[in-house]
C-alpha positions in Angstrom: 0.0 0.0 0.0 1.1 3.3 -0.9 1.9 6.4 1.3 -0.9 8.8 2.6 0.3 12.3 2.6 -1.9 14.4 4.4 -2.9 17.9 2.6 -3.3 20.8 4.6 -6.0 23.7 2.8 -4.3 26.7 2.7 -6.0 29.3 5.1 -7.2 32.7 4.1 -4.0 34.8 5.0 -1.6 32.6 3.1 -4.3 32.8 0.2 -4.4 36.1 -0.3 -0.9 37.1 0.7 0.4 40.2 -1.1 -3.1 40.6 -3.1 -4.4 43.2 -0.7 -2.7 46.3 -2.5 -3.6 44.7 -5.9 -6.8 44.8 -5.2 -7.5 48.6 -4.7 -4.8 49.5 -7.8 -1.8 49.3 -5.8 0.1 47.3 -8.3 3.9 46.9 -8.2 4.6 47.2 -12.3 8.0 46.0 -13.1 8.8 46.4 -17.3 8.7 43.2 -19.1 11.4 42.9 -21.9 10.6 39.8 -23.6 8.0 41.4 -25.7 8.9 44.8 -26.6 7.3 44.9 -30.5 3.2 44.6 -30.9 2.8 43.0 -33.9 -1.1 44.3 -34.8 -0.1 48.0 -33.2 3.5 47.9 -35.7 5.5 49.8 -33.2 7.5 49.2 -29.8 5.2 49.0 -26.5 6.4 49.0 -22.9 5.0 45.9 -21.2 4.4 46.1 -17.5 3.8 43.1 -15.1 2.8 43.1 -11.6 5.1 41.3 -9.5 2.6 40.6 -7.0 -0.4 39.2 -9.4 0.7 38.9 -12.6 -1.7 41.1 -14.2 -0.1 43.1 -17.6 -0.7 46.4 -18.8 0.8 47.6 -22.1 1.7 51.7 -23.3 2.8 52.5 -26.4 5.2 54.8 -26.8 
């Protein structure tokens, strides 16, 4: 018989930890450089991702 390895559920602070500030637009944008050209736009964009949740925005310049 195999091994039982007990799973513990994750509780609500460990959850949501470092997604409060996210959630009222307190993001923490850090520039992307792996895609610097838009392809349907034709020109370079700076790509920003949130180091916290992942979310992107993109500006053109």
């Amino acid at each position: 018989m195999s091994k039982v390895v007990p799973f513990k559920k994750p509780s609500a602070q460990e959850k949501h930890k470092g997604k409060v500030l996210c959630r009222h637009n307190h993001h923490k944008w850090l520039v992307d450089k792996a895609k610097q050209f838009d392809v349907k736009q034709g020109r370079l964009v700076t790509r920003y991702r949130c180091a916290r949740c992942g979310v992107e925005k993109v500006k053109a310049l």
